[in-house]
N, C-alpha and C positions, 0 to 999 in steps of 0.2 A: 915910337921910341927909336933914335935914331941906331943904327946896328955899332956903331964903334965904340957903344959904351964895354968899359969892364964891365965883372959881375958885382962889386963895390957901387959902381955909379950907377949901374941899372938898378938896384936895391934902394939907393938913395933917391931915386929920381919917383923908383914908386913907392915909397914914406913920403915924400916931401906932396906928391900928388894926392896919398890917403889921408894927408893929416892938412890939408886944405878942402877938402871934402864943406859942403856945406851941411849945417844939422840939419836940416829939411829933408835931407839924401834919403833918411828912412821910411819919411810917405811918399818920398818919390819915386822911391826904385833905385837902385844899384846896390856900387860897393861902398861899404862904410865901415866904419870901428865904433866898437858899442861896449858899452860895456853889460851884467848881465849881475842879478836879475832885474837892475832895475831898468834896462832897457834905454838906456841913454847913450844918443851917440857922441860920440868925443872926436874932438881937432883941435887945430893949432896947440897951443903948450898946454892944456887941458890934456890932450893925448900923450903929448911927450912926458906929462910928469905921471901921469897912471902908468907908461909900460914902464920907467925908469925906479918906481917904488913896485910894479912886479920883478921887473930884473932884478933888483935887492931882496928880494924876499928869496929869489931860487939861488941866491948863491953863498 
């Protein structure tokens, strides 16, 4: 990641990499976003709209 990002663009740059993740990612090893307990992993707007109805629920 290049060093001249802010902390804003560095944030977004590792969202925008977690939430192109492929759903495979879970038998393959790494990072990924899941949700739980049903154990399903989430990306593209599938992800964006799970954490956006948790961010409505906490505020």
């Amino acid at each position: 990641m290049p060093e001249k990002l802010n902390d804003t663009e560095r944030d977004a740059a590792r969202y925008r990499w977690l939430k192109s993740r492929d759903l495979d990612t879970i038998r393959s090893g790494g990072v990924f976003a899941g949700l739980t307990p049903e154990n399903v992993v989430l990306n593209g707007d599938d992800l964006d709209r799970r954490i956006d109805a948790e961010m409505s629920k906490a505020s």
